[in-house]
C-alpha positions in Angstrom: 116.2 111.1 131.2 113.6 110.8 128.5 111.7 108.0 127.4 112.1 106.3 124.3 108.9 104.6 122.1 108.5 103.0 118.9 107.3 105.3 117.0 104.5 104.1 115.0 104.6 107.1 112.7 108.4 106.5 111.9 108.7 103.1 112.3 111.6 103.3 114.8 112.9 104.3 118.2 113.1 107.7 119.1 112.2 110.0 122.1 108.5 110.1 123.5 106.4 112.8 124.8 106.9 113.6 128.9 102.8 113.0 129.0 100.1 112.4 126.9 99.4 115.5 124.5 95.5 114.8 124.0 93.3 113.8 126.6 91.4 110.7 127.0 92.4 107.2 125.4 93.8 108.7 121.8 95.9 110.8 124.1 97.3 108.1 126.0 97.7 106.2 122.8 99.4 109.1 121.2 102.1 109.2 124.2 102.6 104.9 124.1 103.2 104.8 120.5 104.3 107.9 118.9 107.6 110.6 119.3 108.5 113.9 120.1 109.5 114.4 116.3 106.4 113.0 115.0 104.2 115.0 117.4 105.7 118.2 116.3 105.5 116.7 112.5 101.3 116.6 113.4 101.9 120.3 115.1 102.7 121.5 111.8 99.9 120.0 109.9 97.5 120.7 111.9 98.4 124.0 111.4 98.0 123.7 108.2 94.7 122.0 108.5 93.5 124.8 110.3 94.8 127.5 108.6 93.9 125.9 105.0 89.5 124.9 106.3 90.0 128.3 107.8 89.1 126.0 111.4 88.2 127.6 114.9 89.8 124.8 117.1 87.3 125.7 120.2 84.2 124.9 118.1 82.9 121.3 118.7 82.7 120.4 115.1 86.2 121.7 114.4 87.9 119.9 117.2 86.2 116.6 116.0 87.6 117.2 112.4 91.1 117.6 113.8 91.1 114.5 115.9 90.1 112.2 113.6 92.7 113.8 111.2 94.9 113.0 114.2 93.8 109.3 114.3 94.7 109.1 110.5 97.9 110.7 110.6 99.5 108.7 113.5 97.4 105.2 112.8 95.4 104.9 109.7 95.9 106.5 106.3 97.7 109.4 106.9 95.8 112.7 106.8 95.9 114.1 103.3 96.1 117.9 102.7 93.6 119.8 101.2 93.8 119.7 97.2 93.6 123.2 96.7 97.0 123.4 99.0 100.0 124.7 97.2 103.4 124.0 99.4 104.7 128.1 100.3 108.5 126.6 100.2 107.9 125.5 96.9 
């Protein structure tokens, strides 16, 4: 049986995570208040994110970027995509 959250990214109820996906207190935050659906939604842009900065996710620096891109995306702002990106699908 899964759980179910508000999901603060979609603004209703939907499915959570099975455990946090982050560790330390934005992890736990991540699994209280945000989906499955909007997890995998961040999945894909920080693909993106990566991919686009040209990021190396085990350097320090790079792992710092993402999470507070993270925090944004799920509980600020919203984490914008680099300018120069142009949309493949498009």
């Amino acid at each position: 049986m899964s759980r179910t959250v508000h999901c603060v990214f979609l603004k209703r109820d939907a499915p959570g995570l099975d455990r946090p996906p982050y560790p330390g207190p934005l992890g736990q935050r991540i699994f209280e208040n945000v989906s499955r659906e909007a997890w995998e939604r961040w999945r894909a842009h920080q693909i993106m994110l990566i991919n686009e900065y040209r990021l190396a996710p085990v350097e320090p620096k790079a792992r710092k970027f993402l999470e507070g891109e993270m925090e944004k995306f799920f509980f600020g702002e919203g984490s914008a995509r680099p300018k120069e990106f142009v949309d493949p699908g498009k």
